[in-house]
N, CA, C and O atoms as a Maestro MAE file, in Angstrom:
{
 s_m_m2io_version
 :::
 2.0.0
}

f_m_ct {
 s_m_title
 :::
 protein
 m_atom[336] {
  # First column is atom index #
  i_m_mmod_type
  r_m_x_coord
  r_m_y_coord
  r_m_z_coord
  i_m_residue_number
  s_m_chain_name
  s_m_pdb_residue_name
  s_m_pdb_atom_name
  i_m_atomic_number
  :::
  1 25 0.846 -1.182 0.000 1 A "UNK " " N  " 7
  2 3 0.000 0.000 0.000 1 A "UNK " " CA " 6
  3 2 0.890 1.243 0.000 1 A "UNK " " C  " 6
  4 15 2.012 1.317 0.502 1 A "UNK " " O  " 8
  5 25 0.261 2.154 -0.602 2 A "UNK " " N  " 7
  6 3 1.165 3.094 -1.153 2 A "UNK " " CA " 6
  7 2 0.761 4.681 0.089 2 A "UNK " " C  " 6
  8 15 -0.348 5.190 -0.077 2 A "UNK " " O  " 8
  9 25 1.693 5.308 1.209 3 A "UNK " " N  " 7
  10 3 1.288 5.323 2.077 3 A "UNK " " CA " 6
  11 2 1.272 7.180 1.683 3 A "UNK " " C  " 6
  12 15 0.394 7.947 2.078 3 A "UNK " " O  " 8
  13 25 2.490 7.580 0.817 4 A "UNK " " N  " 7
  14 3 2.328 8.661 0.316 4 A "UNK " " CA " 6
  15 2 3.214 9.379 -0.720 4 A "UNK " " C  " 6
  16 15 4.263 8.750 -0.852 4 A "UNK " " O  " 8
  17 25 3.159 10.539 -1.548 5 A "UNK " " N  " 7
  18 3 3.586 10.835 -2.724 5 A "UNK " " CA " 6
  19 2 4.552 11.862 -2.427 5 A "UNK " " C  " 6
  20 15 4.217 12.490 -1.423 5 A "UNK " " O  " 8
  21 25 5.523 12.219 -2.890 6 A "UNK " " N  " 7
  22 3 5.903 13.463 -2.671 6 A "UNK " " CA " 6
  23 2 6.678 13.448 -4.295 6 A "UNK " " C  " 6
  24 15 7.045 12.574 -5.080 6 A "UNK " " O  " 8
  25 25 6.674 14.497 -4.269 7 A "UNK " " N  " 7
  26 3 7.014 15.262 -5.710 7 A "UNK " " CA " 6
  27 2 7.929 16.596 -5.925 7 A "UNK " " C  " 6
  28 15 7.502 17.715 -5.638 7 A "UNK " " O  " 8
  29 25 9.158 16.377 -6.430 8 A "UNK " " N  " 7
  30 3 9.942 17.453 -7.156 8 A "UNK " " CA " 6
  31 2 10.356 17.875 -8.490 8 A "UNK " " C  " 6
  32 15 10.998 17.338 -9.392 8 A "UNK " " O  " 8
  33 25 9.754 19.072 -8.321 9 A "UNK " " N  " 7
  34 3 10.509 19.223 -9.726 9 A "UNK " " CA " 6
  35 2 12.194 19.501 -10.039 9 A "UNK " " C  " 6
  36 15 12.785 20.568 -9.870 9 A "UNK " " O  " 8
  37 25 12.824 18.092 -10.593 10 A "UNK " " N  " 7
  38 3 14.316 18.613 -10.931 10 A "UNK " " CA " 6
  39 2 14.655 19.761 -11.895 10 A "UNK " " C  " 6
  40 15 15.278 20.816 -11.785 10 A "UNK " " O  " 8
  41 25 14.106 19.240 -12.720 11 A "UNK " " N  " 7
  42 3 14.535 20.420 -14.032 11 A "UNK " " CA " 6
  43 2 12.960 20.893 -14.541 11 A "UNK " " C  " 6
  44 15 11.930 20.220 -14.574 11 A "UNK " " O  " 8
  45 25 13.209 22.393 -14.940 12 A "UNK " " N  " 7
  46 3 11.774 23.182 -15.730 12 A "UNK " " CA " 6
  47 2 12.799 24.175 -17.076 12 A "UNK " " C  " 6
  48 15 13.777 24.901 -16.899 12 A "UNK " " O  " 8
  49 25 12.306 23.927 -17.956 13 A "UNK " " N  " 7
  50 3 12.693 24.678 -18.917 13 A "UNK " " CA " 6
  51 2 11.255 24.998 -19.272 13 A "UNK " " C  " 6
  52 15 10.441 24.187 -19.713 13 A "UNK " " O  " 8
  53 25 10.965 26.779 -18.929 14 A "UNK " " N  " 7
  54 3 9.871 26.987 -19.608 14 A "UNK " " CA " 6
  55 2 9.587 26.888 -20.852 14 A "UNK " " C  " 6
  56 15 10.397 27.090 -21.757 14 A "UNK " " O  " 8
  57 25 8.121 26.491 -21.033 15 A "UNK " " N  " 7
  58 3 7.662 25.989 -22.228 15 A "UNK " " CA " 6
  59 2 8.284 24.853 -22.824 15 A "UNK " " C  " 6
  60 15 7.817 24.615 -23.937 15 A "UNK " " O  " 8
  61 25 9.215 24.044 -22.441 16 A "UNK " " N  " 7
  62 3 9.732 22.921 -23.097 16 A "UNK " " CA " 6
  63 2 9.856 21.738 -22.028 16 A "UNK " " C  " 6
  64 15 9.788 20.547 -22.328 16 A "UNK " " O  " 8
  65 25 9.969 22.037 -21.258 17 A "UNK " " N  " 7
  66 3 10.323 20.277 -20.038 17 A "UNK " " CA " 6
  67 2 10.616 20.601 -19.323 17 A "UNK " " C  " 6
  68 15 11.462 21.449 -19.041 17 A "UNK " " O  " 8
  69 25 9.465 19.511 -18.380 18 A "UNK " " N  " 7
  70 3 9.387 19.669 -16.989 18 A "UNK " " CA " 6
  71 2 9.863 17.977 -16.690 18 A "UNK " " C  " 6
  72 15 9.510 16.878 -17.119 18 A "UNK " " O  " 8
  73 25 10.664 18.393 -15.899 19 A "UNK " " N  " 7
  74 3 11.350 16.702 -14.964 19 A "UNK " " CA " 6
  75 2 10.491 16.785 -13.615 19 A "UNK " " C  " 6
  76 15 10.178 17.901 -13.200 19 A "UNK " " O  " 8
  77 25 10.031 15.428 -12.795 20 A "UNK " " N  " 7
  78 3 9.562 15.279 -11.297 20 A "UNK " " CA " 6
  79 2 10.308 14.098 -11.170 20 A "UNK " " C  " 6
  80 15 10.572 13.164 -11.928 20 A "UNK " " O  " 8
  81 25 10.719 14.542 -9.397 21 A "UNK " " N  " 7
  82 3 11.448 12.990 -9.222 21 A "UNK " " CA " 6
  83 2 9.828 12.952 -8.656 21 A "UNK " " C  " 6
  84 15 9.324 14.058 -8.458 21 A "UNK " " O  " 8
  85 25 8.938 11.672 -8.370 22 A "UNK " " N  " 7
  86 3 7.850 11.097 -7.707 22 A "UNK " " CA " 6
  87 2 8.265 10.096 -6.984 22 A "UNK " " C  " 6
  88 15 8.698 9.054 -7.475 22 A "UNK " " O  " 8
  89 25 8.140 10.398 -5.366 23 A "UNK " " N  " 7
  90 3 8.795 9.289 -4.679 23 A "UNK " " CA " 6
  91 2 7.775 8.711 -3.851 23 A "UNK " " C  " 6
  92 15 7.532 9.128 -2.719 23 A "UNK " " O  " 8
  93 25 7.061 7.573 -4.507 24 A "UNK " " N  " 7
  94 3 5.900 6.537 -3.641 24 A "UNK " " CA " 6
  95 2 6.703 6.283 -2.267 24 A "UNK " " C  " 6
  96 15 7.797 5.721 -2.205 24 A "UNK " " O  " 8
  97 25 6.130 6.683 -1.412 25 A "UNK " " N  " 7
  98 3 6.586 6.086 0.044 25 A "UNK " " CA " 6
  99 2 5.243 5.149 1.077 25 A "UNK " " C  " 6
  100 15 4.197 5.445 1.655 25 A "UNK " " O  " 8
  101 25 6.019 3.994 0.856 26 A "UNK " " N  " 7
  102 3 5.270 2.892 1.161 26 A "UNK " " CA " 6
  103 2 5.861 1.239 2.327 26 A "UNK " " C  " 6
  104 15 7.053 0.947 2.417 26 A "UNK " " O  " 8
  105 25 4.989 0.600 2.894 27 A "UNK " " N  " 7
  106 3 5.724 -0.132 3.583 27 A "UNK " " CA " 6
  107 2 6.521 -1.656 2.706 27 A "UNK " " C  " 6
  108 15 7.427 -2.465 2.905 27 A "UNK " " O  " 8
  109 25 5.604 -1.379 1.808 28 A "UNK " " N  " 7
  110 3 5.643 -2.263 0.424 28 A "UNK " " CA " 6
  111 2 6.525 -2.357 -0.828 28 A "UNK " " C  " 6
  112 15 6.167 -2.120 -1.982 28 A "UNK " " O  " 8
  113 25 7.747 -2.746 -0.404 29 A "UNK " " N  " 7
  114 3 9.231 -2.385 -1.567 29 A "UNK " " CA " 6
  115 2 8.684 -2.919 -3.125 29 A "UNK " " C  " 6
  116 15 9.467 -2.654 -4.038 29 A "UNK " " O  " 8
  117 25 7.308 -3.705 -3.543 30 A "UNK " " N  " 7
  118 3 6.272 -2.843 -4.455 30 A "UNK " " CA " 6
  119 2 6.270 -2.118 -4.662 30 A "UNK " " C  " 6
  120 15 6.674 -2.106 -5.825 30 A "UNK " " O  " 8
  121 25 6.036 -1.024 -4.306 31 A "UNK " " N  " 7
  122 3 5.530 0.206 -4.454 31 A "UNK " " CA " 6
  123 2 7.038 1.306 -4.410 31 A "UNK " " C  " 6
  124 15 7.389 2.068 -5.311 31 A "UNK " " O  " 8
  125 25 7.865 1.037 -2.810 32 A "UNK " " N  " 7
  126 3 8.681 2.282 -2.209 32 A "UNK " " CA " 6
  127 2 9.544 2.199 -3.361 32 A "UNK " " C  " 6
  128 15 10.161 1.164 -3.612 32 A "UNK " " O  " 8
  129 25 9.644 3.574 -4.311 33 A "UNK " " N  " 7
  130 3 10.408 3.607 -5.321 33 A "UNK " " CA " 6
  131 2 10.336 5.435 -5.544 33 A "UNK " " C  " 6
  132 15 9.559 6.318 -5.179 33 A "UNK " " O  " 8
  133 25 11.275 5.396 -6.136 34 A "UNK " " N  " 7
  134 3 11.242 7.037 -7.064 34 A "UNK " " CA " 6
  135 2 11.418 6.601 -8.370 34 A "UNK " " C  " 6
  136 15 12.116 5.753 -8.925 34 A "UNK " " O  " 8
  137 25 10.526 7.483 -8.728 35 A "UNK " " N  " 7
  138 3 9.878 7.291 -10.435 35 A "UNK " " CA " 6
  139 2 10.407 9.061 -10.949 35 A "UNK " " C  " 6
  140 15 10.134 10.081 -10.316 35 A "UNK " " O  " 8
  141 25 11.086 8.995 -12.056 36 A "UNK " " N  " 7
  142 3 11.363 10.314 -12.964 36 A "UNK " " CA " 6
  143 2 10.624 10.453 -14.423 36 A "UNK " " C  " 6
  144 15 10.869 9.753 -15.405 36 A "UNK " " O  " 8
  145 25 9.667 11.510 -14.341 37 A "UNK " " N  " 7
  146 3 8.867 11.302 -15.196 37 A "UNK " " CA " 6
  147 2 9.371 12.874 -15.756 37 A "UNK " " C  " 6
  148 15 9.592 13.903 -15.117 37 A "UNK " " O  " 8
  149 25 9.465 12.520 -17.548 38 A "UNK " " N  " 7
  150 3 9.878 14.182 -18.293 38 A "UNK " " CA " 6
  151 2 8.829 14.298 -18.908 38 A "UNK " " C  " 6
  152 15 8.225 13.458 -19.576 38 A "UNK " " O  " 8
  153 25 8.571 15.441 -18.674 39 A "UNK " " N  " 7
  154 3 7.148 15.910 -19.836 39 A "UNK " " CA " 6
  155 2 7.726 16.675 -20.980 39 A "UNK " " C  " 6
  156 15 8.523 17.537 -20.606 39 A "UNK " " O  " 8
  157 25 7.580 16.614 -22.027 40 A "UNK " " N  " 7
  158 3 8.033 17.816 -22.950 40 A "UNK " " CA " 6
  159 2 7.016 18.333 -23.801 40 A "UNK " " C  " 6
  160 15 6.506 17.657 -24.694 40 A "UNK " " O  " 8
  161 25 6.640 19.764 -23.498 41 A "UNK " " N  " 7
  162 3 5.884 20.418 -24.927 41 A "UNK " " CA " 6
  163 2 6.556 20.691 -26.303 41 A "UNK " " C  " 6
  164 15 7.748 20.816 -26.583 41 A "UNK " " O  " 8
  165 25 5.486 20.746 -27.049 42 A "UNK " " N  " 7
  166 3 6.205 20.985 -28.152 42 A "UNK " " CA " 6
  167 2 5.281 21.736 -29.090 42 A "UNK " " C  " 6
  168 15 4.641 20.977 -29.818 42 A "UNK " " O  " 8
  169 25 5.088 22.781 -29.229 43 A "UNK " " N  " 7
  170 3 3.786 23.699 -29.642 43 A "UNK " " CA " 6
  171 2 4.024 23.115 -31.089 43 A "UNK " " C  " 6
  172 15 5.112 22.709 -31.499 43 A "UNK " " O  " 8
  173 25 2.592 23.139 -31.951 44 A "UNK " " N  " 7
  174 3 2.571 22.887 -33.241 44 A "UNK " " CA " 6
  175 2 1.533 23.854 -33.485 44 A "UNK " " C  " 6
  176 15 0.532 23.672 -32.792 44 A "UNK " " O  " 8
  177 25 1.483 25.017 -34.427 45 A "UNK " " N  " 7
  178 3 0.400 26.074 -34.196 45 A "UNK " " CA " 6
  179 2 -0.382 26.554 -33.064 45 A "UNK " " C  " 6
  180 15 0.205 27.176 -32.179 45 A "UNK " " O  " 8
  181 25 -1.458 26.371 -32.996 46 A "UNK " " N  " 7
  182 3 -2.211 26.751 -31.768 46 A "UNK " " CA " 6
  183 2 -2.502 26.104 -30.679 46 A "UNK " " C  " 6
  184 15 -3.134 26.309 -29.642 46 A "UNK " " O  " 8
  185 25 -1.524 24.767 -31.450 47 A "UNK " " N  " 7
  186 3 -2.132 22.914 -30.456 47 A "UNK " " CA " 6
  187 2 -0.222 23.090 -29.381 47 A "UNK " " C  " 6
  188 15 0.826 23.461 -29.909 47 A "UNK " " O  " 8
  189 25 -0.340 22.810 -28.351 48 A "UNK " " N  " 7
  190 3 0.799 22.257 -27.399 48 A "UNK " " CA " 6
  191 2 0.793 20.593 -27.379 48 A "UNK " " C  " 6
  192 15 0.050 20.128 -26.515 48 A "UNK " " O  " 8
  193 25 1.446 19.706 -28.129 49 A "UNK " " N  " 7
  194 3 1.868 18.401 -27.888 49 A "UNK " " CA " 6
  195 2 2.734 18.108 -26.662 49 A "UNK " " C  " 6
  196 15 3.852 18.519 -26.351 49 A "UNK " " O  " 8
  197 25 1.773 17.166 -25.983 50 A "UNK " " N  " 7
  198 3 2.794 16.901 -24.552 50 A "UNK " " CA " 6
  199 2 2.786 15.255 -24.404 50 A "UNK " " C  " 6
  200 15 1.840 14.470 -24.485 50 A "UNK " " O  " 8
  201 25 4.038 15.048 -24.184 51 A "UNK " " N  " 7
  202 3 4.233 13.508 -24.461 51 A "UNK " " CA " 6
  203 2 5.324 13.224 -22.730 51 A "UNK " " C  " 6
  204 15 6.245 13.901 -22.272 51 A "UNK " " O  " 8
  205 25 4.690 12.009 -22.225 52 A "UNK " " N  " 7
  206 3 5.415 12.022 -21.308 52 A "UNK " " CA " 6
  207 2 6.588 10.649 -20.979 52 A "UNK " " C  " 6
  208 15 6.253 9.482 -21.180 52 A "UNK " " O  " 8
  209 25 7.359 10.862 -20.686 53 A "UNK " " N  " 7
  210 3 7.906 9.604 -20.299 53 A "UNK " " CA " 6
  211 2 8.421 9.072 -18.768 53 A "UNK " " C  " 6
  212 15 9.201 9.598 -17.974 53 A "UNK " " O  " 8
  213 25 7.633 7.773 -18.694 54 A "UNK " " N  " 7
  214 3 8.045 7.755 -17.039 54 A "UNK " " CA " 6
  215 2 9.259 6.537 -16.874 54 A "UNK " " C  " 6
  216 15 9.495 5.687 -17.733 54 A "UNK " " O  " 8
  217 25 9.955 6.670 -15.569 55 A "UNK " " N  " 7
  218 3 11.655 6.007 -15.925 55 A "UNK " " CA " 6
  219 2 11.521 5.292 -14.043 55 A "UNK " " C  " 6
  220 15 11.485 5.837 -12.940 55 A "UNK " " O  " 8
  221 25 11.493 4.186 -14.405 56 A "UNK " " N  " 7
  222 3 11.932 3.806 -12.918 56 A "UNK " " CA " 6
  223 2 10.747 2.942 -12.044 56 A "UNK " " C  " 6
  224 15 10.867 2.189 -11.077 56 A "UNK " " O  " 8
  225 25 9.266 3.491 -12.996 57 A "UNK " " N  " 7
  226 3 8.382 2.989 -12.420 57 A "UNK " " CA " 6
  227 2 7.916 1.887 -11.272 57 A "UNK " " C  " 6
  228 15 8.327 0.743 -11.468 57 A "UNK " " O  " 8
  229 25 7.166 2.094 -10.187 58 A "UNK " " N  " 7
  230 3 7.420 0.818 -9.064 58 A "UNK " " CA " 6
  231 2 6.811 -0.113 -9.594 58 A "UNK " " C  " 6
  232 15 5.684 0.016 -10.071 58 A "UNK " " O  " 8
  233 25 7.530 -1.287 -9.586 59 A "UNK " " N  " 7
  234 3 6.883 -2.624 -9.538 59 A "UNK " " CA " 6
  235 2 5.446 -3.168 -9.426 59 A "UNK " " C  " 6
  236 15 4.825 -4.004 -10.082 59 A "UNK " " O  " 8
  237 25 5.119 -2.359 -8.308 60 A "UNK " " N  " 7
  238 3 3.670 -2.714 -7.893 60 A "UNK " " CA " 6
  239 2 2.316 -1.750 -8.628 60 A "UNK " " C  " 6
  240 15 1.124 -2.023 -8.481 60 A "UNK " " O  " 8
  241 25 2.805 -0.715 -9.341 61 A "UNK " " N  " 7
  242 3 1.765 -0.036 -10.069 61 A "UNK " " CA " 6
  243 2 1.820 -0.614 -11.377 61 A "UNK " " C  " 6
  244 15 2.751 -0.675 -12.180 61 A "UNK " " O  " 8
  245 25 0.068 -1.227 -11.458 62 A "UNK " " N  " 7
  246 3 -0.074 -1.606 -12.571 62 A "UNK " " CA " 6
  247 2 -0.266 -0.845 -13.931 62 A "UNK " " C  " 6
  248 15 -0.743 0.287 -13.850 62 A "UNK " " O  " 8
  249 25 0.023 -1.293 -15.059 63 A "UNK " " N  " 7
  250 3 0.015 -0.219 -16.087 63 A "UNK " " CA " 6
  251 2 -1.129 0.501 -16.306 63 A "UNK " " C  " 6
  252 15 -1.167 1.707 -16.550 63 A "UNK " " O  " 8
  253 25 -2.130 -0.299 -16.211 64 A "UNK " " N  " 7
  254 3 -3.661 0.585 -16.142 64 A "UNK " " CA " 6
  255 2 -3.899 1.650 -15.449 64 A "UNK " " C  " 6
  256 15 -4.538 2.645 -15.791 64 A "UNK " " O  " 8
  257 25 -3.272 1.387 -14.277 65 A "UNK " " N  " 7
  258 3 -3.444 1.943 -13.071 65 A "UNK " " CA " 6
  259 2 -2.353 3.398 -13.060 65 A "UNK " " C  " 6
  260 15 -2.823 4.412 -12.542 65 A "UNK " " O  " 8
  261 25 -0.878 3.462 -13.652 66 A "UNK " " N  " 7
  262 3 -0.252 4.548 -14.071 66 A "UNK " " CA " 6
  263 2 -0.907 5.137 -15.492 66 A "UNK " " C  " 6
  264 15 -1.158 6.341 -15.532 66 A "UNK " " O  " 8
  265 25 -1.122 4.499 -16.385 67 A "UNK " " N  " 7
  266 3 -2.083 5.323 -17.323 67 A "UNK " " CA " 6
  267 2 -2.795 5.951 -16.796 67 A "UNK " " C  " 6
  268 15 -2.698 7.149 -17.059 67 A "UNK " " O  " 8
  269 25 -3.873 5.543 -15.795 68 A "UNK " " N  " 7
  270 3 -4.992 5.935 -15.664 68 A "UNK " " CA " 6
  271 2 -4.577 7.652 -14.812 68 A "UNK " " C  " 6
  272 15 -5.131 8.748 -14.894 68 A "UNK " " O  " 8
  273 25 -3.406 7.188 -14.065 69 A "UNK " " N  " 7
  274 3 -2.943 8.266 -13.186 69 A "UNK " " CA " 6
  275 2 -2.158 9.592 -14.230 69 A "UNK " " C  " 6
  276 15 -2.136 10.767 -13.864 69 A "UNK " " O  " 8
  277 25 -1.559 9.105 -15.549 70 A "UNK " " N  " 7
  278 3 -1.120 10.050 -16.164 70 A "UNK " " CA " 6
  279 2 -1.973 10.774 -16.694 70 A "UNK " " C  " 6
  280 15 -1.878 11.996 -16.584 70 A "UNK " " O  " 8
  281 25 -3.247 10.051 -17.557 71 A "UNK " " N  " 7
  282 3 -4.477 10.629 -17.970 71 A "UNK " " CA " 6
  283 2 -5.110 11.816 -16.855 71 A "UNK " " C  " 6
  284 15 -5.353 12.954 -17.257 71 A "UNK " " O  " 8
  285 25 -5.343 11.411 -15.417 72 A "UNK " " N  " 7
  286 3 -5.934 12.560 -15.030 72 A "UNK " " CA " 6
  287 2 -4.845 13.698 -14.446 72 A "UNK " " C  " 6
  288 15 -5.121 14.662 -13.732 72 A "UNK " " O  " 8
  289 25 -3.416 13.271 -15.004 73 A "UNK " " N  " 7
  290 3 -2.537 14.648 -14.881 73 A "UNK " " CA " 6
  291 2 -2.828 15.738 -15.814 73 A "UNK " " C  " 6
  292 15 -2.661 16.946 -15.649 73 A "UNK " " O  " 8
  293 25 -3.445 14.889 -17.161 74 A "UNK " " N  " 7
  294 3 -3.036 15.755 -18.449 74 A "UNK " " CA " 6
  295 2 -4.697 16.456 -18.477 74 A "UNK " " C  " 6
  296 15 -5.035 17.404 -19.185 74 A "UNK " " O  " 8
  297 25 -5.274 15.966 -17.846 75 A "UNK " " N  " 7
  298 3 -6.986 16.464 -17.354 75 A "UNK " " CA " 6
  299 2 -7.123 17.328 -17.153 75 A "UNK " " C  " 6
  300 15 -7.832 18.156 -17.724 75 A "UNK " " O  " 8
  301 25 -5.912 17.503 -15.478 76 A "UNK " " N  " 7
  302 3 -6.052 18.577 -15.063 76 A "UNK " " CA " 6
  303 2 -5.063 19.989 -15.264 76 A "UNK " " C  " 6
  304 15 -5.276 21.084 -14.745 76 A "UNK " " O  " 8
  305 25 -3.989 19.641 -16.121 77 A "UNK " " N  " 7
  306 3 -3.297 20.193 -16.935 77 A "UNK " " CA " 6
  307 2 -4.122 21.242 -17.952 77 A "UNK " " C  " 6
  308 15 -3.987 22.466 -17.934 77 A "UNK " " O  " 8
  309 25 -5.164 20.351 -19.003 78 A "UNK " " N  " 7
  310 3 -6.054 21.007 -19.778 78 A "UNK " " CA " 6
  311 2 -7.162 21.819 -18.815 78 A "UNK " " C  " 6
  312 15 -7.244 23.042 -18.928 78 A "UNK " " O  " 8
  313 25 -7.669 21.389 -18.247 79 A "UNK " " N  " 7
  314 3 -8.443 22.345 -17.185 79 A "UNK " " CA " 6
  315 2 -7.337 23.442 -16.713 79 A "UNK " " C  " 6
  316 15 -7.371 24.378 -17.512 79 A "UNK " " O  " 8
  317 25 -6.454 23.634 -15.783 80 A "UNK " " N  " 7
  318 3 -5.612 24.855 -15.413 80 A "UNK " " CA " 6
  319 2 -5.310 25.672 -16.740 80 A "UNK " " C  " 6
  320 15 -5.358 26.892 -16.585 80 A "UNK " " O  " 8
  321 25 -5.018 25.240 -17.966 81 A "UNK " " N  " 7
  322 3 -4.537 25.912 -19.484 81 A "UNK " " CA " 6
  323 2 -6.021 26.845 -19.220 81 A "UNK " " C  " 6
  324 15 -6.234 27.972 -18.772 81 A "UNK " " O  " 8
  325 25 -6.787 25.875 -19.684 82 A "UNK " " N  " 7
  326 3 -8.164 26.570 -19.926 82 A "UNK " " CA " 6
  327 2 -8.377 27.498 -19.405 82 A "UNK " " C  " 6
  328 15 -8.887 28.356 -20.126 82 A "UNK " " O  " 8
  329 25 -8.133 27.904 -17.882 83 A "UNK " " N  " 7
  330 3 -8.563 28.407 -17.118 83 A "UNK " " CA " 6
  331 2 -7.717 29.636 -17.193 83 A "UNK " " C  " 6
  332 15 -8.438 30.499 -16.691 83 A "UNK " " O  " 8
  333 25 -6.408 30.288 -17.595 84 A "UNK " " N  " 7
  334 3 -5.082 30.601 -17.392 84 A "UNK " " CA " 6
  335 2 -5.809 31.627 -18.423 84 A "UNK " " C  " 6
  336 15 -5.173 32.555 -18.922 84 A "UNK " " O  " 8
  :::
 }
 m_bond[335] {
  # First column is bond index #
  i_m_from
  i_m_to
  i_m_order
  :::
  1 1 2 1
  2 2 3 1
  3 3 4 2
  4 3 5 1
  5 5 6 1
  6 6 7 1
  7 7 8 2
  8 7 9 1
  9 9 10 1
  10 10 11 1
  11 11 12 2
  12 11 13 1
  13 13 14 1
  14 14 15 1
  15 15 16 2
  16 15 17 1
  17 17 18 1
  18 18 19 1
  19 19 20 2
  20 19 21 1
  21 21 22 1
  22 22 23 1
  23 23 24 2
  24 23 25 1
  25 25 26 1
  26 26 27 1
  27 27 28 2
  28 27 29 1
  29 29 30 1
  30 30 31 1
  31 31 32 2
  32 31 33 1
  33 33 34 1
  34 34 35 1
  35 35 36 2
  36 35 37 1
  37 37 38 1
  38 38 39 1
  39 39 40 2
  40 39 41 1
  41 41 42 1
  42 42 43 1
  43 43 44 2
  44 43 45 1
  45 45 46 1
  46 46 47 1
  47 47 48 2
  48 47 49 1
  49 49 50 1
  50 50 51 1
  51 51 52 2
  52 51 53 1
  53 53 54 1
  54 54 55 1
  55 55 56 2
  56 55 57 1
  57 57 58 1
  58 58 59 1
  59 59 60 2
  60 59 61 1
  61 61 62 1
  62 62 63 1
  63 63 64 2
  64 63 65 1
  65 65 66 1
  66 66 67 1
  67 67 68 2
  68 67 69 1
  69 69 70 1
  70 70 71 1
  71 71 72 2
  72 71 73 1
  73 73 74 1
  74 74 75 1
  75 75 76 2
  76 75 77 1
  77 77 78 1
  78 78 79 1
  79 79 80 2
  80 79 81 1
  81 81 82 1
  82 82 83 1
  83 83 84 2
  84 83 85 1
  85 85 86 1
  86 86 87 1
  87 87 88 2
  88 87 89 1
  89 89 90 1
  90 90 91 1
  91 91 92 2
  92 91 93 1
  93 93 94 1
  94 94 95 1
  95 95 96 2
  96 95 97 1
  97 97 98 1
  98 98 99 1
  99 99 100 2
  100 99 101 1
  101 101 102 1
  102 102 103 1
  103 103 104 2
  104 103 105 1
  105 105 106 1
  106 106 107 1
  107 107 108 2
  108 107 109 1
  109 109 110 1
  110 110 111 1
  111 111 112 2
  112 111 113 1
  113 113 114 1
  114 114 115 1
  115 115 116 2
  116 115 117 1
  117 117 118 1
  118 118 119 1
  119 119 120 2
  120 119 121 1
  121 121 122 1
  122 122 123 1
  123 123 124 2
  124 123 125 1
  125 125 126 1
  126 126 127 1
  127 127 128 2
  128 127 129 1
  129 129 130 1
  130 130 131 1
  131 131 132 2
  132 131 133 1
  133 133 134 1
  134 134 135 1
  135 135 136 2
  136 135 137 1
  137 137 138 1
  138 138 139 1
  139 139 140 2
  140 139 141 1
  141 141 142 1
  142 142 143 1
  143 143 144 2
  144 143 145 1
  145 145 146 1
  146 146 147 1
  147 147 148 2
  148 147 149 1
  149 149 150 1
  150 150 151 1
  151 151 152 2
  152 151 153 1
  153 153 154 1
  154 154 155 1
  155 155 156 2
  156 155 157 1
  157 157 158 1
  158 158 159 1
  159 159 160 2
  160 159 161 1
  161 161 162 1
  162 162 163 1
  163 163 164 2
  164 163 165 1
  165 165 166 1
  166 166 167 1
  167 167 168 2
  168 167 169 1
  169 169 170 1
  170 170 171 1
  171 171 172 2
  172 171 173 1
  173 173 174 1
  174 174 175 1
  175 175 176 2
  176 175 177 1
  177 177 178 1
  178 178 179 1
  179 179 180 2
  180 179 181 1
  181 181 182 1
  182 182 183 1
  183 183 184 2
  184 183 185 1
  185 185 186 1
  186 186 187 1
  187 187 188 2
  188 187 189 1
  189 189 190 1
  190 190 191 1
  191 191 192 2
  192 191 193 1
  193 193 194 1
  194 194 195 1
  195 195 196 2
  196 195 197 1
  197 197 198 1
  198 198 199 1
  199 199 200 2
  200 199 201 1
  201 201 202 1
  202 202 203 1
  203 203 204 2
  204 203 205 1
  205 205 206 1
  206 206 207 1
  207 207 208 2
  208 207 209 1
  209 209 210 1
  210 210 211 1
  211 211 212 2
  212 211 213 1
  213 213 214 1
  214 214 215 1
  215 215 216 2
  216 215 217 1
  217 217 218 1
  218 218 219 1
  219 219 220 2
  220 219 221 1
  221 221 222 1
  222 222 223 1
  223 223 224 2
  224 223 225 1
  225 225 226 1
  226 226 227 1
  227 227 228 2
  228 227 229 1
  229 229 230 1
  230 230 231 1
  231 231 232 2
  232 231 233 1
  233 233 234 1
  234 234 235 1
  235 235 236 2
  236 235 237 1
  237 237 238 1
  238 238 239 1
  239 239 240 2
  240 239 241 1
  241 241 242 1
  242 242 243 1
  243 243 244 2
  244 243 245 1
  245 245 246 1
  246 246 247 1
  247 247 248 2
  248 247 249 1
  249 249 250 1
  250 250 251 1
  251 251 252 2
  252 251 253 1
  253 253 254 1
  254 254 255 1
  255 255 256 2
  256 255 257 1
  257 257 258 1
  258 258 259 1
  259 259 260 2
  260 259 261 1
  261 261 262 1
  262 262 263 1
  263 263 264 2
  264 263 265 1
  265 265 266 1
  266 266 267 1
  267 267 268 2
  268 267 269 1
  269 269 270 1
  270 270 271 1
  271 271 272 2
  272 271 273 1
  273 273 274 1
  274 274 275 1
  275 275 276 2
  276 275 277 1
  277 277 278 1
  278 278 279 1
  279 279 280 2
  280 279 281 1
  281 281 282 1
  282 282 283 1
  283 283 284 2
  284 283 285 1
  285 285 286 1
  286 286 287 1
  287 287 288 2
  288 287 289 1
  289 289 290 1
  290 290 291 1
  291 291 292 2
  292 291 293 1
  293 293 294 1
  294 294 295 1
  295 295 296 2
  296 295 297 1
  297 297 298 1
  298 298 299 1
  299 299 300 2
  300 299 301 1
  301 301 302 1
  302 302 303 1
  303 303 304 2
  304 303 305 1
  305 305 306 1
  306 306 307 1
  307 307 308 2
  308 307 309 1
  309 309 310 1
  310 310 311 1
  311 311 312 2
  312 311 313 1
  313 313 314 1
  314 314 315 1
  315 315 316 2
  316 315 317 1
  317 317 318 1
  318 318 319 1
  319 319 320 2
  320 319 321 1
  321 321 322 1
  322 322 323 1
  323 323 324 2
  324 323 325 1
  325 325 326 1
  326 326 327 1
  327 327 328 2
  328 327 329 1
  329 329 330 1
  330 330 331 1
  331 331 332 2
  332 331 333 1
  333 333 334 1
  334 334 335 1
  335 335 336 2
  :::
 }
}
């Protein structure tokens, strides 16, 4: 069980890439891992392409289950844009 998240950003190059170390802290060496995930934009006219890649991922998160978690990053990503 995954007991809690903490999150840094290593590197930000505005408008181009954002690095997080994501460090699951858990009693479950499943799970207790740091994950480095890079996002990079890449504007194409009026559209921002954002593609992410995650490096290190824990063992115990299933792929559905990190999809599902990247999907409602990029959710709420488009909601804050929107809003901005």
């Amino acid at each position: 069980m995954v007991w809690g998240v903490d999150v840094v950003f290593a590197k930000i190059v505005p408008d181009r890439v954002i690095v997080e170390i994501v460090t699951f802290k858990s009693d479950d060496p499943l799970f207790a891992a740091a994950m480095t995930t890079t996002w990079t934009l890449t504007s194409n006219n009026d559209v921002t392409e954002v593609s992410i890649i995650a490096e290190d991922t824990p063992p115990g998160i299933k792929e559905s289950d990190h999809l599902e978690g990247l999907h409602a990053s990029l959710d709420n990503l488009a909601r804050f844009v929107a809003r901005a």
